[in-house]
C-alpha positions, 0 to 999 in steps of 0.5 A: 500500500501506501506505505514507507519502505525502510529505507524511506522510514531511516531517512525520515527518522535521521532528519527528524533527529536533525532538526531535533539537534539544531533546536537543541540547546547547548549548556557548556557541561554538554558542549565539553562533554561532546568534545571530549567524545569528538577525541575519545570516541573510537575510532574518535572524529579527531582521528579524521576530521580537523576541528580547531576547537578540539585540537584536531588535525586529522587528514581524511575528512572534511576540514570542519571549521571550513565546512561550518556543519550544523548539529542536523548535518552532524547528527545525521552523518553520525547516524548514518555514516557518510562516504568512508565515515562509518556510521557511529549509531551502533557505538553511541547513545542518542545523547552522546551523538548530540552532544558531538553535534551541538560541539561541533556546530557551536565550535564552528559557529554554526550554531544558531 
């Protein structure tokens, strides 16, 4: 029937989570939590991502202070993997992901 397939049902799901995490706010004691998972977690984002704000050069993926992403797009890369990113749902709680996204987009500045 009319019915959404799982694959329609994920997507839905990560960009609700998305638009959960930009409407998210961000206490300091969750923002130093997050970092601390962007550079403990493992395999830590620090490992392949550079983020200033963590002391992270990594050299594989994209230059997160250039890339300037919001906690949805980071929420949502982190549920799902992104091209060689590994998706991190199975290593993470919800809330832990959320503290990664909301660090990261406030340390970039695009936090709103």
């Amino acid at each position: 029937m009319g019915g959404l397939n799982r694959a329609r049902r994920l997507a839905v799901a990560v960009w609700s989570a998305g638009a959960c995490a930009s409407a998210w706010a961000a206490d300091p004691a969750e923002l130093a939590r997050g970092k601390e998972l962007f550079t403990k977690i493992q395999p830590a984002c620090a490992v392949c991502h550079t983020l200033q704000a963590a002391g992270a050069e990594g050299q594989v993926g994209p230059v997160l202070d250039e890339l300037k992403p919001d906690a949805g797009r980071v929420l949502r890369a982190l549920k799902a993997g992104i091209g060689v990113m590994p998706s991190y749902a199975e290593r993470m709680s919800e809330k832990d992901m959320l503290a990664v996204a909301q660090f990261v987009a406030h340390a970039t500045g695009a936090a709103k």
